[in-house]
matplotlib code that plots the C-alpha trace (Angstrom):
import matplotlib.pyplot as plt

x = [0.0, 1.1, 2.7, 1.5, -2.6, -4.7, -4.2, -7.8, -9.5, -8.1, -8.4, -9.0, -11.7, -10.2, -13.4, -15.8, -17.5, -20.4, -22.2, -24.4, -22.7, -26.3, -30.2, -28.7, -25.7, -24.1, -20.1, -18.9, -15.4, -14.1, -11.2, -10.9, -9.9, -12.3, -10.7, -11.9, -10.6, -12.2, -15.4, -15.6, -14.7, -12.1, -12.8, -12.1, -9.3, -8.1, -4.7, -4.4, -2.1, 0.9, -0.6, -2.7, -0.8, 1.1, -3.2, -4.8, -6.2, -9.5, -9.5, -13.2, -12.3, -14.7, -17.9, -19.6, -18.8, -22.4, -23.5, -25.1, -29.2, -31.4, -35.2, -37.2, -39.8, -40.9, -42.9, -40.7, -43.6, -45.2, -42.6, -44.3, -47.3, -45.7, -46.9, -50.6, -53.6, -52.7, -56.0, -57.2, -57.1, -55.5, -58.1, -59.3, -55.8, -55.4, -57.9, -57.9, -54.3, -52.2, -53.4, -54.2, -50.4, -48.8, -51.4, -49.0, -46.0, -47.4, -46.1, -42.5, -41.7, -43.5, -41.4, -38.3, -38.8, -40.2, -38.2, -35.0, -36.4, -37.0, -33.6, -31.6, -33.1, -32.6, -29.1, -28.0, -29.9, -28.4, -30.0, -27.6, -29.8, -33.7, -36.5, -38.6, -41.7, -42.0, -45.7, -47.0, -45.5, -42.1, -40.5, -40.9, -39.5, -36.5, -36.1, -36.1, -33.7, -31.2, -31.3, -30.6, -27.8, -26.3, -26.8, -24.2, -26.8, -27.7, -31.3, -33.8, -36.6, -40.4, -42.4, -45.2, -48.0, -52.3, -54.7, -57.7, -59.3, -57.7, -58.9, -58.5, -56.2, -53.9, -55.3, -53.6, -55.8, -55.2, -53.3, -51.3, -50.4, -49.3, -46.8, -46.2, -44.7, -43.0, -41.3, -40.5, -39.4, -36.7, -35.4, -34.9, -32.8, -30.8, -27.3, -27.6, -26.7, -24.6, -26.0, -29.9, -31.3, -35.1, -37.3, -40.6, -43.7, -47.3, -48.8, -50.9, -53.3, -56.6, -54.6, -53.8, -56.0, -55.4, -54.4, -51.8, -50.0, -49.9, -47.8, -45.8, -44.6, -43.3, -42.0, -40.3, -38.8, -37.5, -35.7, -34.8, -36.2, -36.4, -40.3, -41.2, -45.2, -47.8, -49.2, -52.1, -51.6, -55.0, -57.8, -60.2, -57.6, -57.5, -61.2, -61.0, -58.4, -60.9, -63.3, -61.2, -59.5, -61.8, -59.8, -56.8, -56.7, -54.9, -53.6, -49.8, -51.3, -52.8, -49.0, -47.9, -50.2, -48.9, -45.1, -44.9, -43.8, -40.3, -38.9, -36.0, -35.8, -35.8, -39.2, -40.0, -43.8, -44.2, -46.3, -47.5, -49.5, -52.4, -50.8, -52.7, -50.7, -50.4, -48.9, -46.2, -45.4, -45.0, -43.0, -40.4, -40.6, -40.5, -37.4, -39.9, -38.5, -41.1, -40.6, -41.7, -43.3, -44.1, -44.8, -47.0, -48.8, -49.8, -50.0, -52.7, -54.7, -53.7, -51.9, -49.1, -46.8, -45.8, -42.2, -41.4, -42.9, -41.3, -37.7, -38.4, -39.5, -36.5, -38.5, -36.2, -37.3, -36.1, -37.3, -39.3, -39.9, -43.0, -43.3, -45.6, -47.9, -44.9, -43.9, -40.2, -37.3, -35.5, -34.4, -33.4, -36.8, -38.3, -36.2, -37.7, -40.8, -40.9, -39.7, -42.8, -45.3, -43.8, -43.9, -47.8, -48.0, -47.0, -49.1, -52.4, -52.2, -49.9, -47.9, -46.3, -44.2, -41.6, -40.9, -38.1, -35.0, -32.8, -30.0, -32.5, -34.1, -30.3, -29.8, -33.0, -32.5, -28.5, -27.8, -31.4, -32.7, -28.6, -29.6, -32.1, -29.1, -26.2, -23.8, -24.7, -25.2, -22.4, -18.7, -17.9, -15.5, -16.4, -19.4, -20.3, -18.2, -21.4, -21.2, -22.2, -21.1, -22.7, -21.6, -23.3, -21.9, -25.1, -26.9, -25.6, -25.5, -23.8, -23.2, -20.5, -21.7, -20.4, -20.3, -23.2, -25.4, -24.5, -25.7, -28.7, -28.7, -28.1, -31.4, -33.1, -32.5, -30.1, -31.2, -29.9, -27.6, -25.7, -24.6, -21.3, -20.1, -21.2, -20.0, -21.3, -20.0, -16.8, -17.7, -17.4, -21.0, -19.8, -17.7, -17.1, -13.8]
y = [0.0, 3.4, 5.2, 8.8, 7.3, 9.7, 8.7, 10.5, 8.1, 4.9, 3.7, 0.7, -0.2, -3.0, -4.3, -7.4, -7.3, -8.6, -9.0, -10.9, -12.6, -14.4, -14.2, -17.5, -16.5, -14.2, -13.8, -12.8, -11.8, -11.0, -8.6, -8.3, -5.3, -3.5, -1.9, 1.0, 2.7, 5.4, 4.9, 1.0, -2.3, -4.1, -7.0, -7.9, -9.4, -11.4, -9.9, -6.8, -7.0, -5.7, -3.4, -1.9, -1.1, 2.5, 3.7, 5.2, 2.9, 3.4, 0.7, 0.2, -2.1, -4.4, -2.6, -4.3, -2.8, -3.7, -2.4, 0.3, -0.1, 0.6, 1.6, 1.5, 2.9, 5.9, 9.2, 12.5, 14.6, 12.3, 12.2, 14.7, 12.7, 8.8, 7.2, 8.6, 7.5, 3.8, 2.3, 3.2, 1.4, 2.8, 4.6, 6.0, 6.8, 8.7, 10.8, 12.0, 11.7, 12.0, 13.9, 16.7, 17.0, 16.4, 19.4, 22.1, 21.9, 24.5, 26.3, 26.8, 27.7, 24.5, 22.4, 23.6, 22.8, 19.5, 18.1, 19.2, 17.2, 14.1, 14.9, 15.1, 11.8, 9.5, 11.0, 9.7, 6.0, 3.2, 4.2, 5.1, 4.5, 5.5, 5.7, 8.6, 10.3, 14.0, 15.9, 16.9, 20.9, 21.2, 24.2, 21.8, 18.7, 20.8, 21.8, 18.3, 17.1, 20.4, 18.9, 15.3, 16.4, 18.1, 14.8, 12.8, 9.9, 8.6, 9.1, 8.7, 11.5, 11.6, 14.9, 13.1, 13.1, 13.0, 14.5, 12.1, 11.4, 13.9, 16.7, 20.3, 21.3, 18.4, 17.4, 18.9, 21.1, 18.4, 15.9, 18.5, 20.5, 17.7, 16.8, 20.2, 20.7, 17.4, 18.7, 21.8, 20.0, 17.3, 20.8, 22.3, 19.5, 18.4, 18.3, 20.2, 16.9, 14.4, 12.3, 12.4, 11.3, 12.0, 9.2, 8.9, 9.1, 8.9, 7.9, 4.9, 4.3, 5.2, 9.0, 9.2, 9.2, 7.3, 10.6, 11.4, 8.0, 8.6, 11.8, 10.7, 7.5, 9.9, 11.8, 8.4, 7.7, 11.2, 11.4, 7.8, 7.8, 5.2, 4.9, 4.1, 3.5, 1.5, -1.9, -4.4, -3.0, -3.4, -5.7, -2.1, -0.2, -3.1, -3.1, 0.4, 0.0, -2.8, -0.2, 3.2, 0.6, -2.4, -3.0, -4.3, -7.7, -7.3, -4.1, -4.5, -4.7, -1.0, 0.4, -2.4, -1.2, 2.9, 1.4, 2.2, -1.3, -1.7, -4.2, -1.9, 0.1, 0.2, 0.1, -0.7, -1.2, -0.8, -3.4, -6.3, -7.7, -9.4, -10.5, -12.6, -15.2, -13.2, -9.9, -12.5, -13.4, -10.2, -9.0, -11.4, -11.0, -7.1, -7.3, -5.4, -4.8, -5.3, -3.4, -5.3, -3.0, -5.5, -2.3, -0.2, -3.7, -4.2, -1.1, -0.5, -3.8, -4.5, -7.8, -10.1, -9.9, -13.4, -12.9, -16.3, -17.0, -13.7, -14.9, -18.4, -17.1, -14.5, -11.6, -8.9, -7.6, -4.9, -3.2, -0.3, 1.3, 3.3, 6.4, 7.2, 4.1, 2.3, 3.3, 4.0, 4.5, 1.9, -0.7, -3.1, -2.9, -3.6, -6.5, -7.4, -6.9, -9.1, -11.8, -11.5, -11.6, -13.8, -16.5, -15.3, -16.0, -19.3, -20.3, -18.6, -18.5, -20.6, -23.3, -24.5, -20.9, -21.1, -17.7, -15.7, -15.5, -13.2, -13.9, -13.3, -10.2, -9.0, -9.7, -7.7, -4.9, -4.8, -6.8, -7.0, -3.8, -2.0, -4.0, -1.4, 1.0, -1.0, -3.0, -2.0, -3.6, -5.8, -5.6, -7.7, -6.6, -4.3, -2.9, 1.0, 1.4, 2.1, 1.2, 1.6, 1.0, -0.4, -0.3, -3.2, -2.6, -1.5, -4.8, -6.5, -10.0, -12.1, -14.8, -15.3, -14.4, -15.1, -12.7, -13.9, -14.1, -10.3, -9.3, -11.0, -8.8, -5.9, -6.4, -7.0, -4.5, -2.0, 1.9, 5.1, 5.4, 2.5, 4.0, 5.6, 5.6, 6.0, 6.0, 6.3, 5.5, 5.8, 9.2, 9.8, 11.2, 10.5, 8.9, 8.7, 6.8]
z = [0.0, -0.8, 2.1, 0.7, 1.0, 2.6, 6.1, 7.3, 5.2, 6.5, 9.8, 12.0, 15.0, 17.5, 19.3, 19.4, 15.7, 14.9, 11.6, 9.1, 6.6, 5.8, 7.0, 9.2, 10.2, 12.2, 12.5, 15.7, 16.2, 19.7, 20.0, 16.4, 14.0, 11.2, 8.2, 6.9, 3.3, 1.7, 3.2, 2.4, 4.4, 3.6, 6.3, 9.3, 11.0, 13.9, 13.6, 11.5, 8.6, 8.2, 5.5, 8.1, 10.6, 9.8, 10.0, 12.8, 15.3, 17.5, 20.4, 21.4, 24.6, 25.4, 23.5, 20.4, 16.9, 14.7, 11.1, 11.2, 11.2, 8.3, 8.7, 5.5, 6.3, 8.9, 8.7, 9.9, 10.3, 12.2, 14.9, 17.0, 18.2, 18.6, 21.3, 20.6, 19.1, 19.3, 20.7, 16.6, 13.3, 10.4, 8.5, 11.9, 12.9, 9.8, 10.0, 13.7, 14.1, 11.2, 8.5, 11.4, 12.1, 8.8, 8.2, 10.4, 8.4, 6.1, 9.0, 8.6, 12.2, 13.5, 10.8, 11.6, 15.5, 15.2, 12.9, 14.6, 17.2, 14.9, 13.2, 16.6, 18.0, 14.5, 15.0, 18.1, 17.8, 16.1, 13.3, 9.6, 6.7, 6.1, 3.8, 5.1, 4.2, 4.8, 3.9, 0.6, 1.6, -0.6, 1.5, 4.7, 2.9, 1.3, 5.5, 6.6, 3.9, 4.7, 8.4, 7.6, 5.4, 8.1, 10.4, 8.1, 8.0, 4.7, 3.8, 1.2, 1.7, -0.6, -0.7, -0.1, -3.4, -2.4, -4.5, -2.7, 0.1, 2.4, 4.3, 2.6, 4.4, 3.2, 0.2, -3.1, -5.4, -8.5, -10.2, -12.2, -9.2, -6.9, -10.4, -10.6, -7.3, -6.8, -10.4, -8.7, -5.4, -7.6, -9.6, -6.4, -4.6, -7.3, -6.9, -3.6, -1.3, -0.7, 1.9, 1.1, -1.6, -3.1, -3.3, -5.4, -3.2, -3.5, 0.0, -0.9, -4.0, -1.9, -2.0, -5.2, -8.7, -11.4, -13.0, -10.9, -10.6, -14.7, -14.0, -11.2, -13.6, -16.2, -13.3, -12.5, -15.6, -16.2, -12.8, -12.5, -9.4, -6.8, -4.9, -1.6, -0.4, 1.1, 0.0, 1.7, 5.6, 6.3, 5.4, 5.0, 2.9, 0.6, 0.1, -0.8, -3.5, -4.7, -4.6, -6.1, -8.9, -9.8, -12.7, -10.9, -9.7, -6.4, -4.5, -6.0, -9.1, -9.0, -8.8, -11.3, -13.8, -13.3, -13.6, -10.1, -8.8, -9.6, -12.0, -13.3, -10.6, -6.2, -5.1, -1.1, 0.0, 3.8, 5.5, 2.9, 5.9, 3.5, 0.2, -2.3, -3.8, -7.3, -4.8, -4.0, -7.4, -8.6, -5.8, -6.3, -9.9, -9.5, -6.8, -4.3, -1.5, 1.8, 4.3, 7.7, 10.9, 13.4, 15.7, 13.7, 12.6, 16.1, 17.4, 14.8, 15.0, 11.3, 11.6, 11.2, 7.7, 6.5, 6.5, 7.0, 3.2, 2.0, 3.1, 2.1, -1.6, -1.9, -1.3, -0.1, 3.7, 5.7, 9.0, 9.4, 12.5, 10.7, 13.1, 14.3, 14.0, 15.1, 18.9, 18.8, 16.6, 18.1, 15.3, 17.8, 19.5, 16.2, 16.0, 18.8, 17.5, 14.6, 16.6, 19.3, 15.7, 14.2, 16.8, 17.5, 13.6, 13.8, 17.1, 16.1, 12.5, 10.5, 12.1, 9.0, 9.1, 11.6, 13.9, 12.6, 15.3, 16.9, 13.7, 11.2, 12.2, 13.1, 9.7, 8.3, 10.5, 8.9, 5.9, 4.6, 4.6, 3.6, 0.5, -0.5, -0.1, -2.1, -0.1, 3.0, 6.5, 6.8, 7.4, 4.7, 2.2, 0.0, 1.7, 2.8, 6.1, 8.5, 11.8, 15.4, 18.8, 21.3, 24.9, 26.6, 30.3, 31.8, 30.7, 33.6, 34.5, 36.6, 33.9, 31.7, 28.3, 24.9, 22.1, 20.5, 24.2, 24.5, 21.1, 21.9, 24.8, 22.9, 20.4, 23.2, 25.9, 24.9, 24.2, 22.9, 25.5, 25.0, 21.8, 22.0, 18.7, 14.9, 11.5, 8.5, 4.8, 6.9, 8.6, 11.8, 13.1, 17.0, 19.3, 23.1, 22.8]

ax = plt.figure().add_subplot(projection="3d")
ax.plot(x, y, z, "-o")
ax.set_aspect("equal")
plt.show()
């Protein structure tokens, strides 16, 4: 290696590293040393190299060096209210909860305060990657993007597109203008980050006319955009799609038949609690990318997702913590969370579909969702250098635990401030080491 490399953009972490290599297996690595060049992984070792070891060296002591977390699928605006409202189901929820508060962010002052708060908080969790809706407002979704950008974190971010079935104050005047402004939003933002990313967005098909998904397509196309929305959450909405498009056969196929369900392009669906067989198909077919909210699904009395029969049918998943129908940012308590459904799956609804396990939602919380992104959520070589660091002493026990007992530990009990460290695409965003 040359001596004259840019020594700021390689350096080493010493500490116990663990990681998904598959949805099955987890690689733990005690004491062990994480290369990072130019923002990218070039493995991990027991011993470091001899070619590694004129770099700067960060000794974690006896924390746990993780991937960084990826959440596909949340709602910024929304931030403001979690932990309300949950006794509701979705429609309901939307109407006396939601679409009330997305309504104030036509109010610049409001925006700016809540989503420094939302901003500050995704910051210092676990959390380096995410898919996020803002509100249909584009000065509001230009401020949220301006703050993430300043976070260091790597973000997709939708101006969010519905021209139906919304109150006034929330609804868009038409199709045209709702196209209009998400025109006027992609102008404005382009070229002007390099950490977020804008991300195609109509809310869900029961917002959005026939009309508009035409436009938003081209829109699409022209941008070669990625999109991120909403598909089969709740046995109601889909009878309403049934309803608003009878000439679809199943609630995928109402985005398939806009262009708006991937195939050549990302596309992630939050939810996909009630597929029909033919949604399966197609989403494998199309590379779809399901985003699982075991919270939000719960929380909202809409159900259990299958993800046993997605990962058994190579359906990519990722997590979502889905603010604010989903409780908490938390990633790991999401985890959690789609342990505790699937295994209520299995016992009440389908015992031929095995519970998922702590390795596997590790893995869709990291790996599986960082998939979305590129090579991300691993430390294998070659991957995006995001990582965390998680400092596990006040979990304590008196047992003698393994690596792989305390990251068990970690998913299940840690919090915010067990994080002292974060990196992202081989930035540092903070460290108390």
């Amino acid at each position: 290696m040359r001596k004259e490399e840019n020594r700021a953009d390689t350096f080493i972490l010493k500490g116990n590293i663990c990681y998904s290599e598959t949805a099955e297996t987890v690689r733990t690595v005690p004491n062990a040393y994480l290369v990072c060049r130019e923002g990218i992984c070039q493995g991990v070792f027991e011993e470091l190299p001899e070619e590694w070891r004129d770099f700067p060296l960060t000794d974690c002591g006896n924390a746990l060096i993780l991937p960084g977390l990826v959440d596909l699928h949340l709602h910024a605006p929304q931030y403001a209210f979690t932990g309300l409202g949950m006794d509701m189901e979705l429609l309901e929820w939307l109407d006396t909860r939601t679409f009330p508060e997305e309504g104030k962010y036509g109010d610049m002052a409001y925006a700016e305060k809540a989503y420094g708060i939302f901003t500050e908080d995704l910051k210092n969790s676990a959390t380096t990657r995410a898919c996020i809706f803002a509100t249909r407002h584009v000065p509001a979704t230009i401020l949220l993007m301006d703050m993430l950008e300043g976070s260091g974190l790597k973000t997709m971010v939708g101006k969010v597109n519905m021209d139906r079935n919304a109150p006034d104050y929330l609804c868009e005047e038409s199709a045209e203008k709702s196209a209009l402004d998400t025109r006027l939003w992609l102008k404005e933002v382009n070229g002007r980050y390099k950490n977020v990313r804008p991300i195609l967005t109509p809310r869900f098909i029961p917002s959005c006319s026939d009309d508009l998904m035409k436009m938003l397509s081209e829109i699409r196309k022209k941008y070669d955009l990625p999109i991120q929305s909403h598909l089969s959450e709740n046995k109601g909405e889909i009878a309403w799609v049934k309803e608003l498009c009878p000439w679809s056969s199943f609630y995928g196929d109402a985005y398939e038949q806009f262009g708006m369900f991937g195939g050549n392009y990302p596309a992630v669906m939050a939810h996909c609690v009630h597929p029909t067989e033919e949604e399966i198909v197609l989403m494998r077919k199309n590379g779809v990318f399901a985003a699982h909210c075991p919270h939000s699904n719960t929380d909202l009395s809409s159900g259990v997702a299958p993800i046993r029969r997605y990962l058994d049918e190579g359906i990519h998943v990722g997590l979502g913590s889905d603010i604010a129908g989903g409780h908490v940012l938390s990633l790991f308590q999401v985890m959690v969370g789609a342990v505790q459904a699937s295994k209520l799956r299995w016992r009440l609804e389908d015992d031929t579909q095995k519970p998922l396990t702590v390795d596997e939602v590790f893995y869709l919380g990291t790996k599986g969702g960082g998939a979305f992104f590129g090579q991300v959520g691993s430390f294998e070589k070659g991957y995006e250098f995001d990582a965390v660091i998680m400092d596990d002493s006040r979990l304590k026990t008196p047992r003698k635990l393994t690596l792989k007992e305390r990251l068990e530990r970690v998913v299940y009990l840690s919090d915010d401030r067990d994080v002292i460290g974060k990196y992202v695409a081989g930035r540092k965003i903070f460290a108390a080491i």
